[in-house]
C-alpha positions in Angstrom: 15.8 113.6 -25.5 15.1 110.5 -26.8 15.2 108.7 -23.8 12.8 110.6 -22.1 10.2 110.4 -25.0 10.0 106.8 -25.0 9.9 107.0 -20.9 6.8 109.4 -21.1 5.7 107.6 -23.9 5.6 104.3 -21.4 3.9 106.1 -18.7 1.1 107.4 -20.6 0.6 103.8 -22.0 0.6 102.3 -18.5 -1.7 104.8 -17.4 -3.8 104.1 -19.9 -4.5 100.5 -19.3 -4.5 101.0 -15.7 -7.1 103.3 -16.4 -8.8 101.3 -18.7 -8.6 98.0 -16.1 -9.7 100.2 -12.9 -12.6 101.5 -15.8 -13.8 98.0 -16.5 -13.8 96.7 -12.6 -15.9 99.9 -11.1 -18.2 99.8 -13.7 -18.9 96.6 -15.2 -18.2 95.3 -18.4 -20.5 95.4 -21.2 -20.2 91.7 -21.8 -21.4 91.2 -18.4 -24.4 92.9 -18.6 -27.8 92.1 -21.0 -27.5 93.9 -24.3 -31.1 94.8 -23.5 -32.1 95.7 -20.4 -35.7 94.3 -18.7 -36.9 97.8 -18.5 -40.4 98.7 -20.5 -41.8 96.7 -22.5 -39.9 96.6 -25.4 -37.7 95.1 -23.9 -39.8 91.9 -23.9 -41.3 92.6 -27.3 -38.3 92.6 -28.6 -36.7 89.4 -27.5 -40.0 87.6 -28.4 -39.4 88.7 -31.8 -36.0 87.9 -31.6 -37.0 84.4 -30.4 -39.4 84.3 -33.8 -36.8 85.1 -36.0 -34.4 82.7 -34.8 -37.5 79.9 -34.9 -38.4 80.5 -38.5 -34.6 80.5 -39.6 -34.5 76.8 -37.9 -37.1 75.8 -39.9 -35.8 77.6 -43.0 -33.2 75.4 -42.3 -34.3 72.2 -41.8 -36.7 72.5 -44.9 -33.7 73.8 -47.1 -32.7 70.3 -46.2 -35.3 68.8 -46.4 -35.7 70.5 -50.1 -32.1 69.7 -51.1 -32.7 65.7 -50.5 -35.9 66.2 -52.5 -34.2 67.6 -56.0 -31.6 65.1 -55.2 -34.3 61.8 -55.4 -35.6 63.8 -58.3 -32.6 64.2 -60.4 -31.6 60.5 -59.5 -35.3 59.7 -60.9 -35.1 61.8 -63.9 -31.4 59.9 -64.8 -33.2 56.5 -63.9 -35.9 57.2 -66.3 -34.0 58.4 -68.6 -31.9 55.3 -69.0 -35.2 53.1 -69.1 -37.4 55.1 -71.9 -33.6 54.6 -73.7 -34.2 51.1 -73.3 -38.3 51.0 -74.1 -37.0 52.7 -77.4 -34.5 50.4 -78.6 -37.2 47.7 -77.9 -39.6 49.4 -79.5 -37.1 49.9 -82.8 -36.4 46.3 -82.5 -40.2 45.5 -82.5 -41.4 47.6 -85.6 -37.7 46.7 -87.8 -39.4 43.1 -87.4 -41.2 41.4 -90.6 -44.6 40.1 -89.3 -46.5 37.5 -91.0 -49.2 38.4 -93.2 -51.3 35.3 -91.5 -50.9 36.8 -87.7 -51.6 40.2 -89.4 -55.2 38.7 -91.1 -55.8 37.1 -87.7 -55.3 40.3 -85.9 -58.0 42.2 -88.4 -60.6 39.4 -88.2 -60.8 39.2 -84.5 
């Protein structure tokens, strides 16, 4: 009983992918074919959009890029500038702790 399950069981599944192969060779498979066919014109219509979308996500693309570098030089900037008004205050502490004297002062005021 067994044995004649599985052997039924085989010829079924043999017959399927034979039937399945001779399928694919009489009529075509669909990789073989355009998804959409030339026929109307929508057909056209639609591939020309098609070739719009896939323009603008190129440039999306390159001007995500192009954006990315952009913060990138910024942030640097921002750190660089950062470090330097550090600096401009610690010279500008240093300048105003310093004791000037009073005869540079009155010079100052008579010019």
């Amino acid at each position: 009983m067994r044995k004649k399950f599985i052997t039924h069981f085989l010829q079924l599944f043999i017959f399927a992918v034979l039937f399945y192969a001779i399928l694919c060779l009489f009529t075509g498979c669909a990789s073989a074919r355009p998804l959409v066919s030339d026929i109307g014109n929508g057909a056209s219509e639609y591939r020309a959009i098609q070739e719009d979308i896939r323009a603008g996500e190129v440039e999306l693309a390159i001007t995500g890029t192009r954006i990315e570098e952009r913060v990138s030089e910024l942030e640097r900037s921002i750190s660089a500038s950062q470090s330097r008004s550090e600096e401009i205050d610690g010279i500008l502490q240093r300048v105003r702790a310093r004791e000037l004297d009073s005869a540079f002062i009155e010079e100052w005021r008579n010019r």
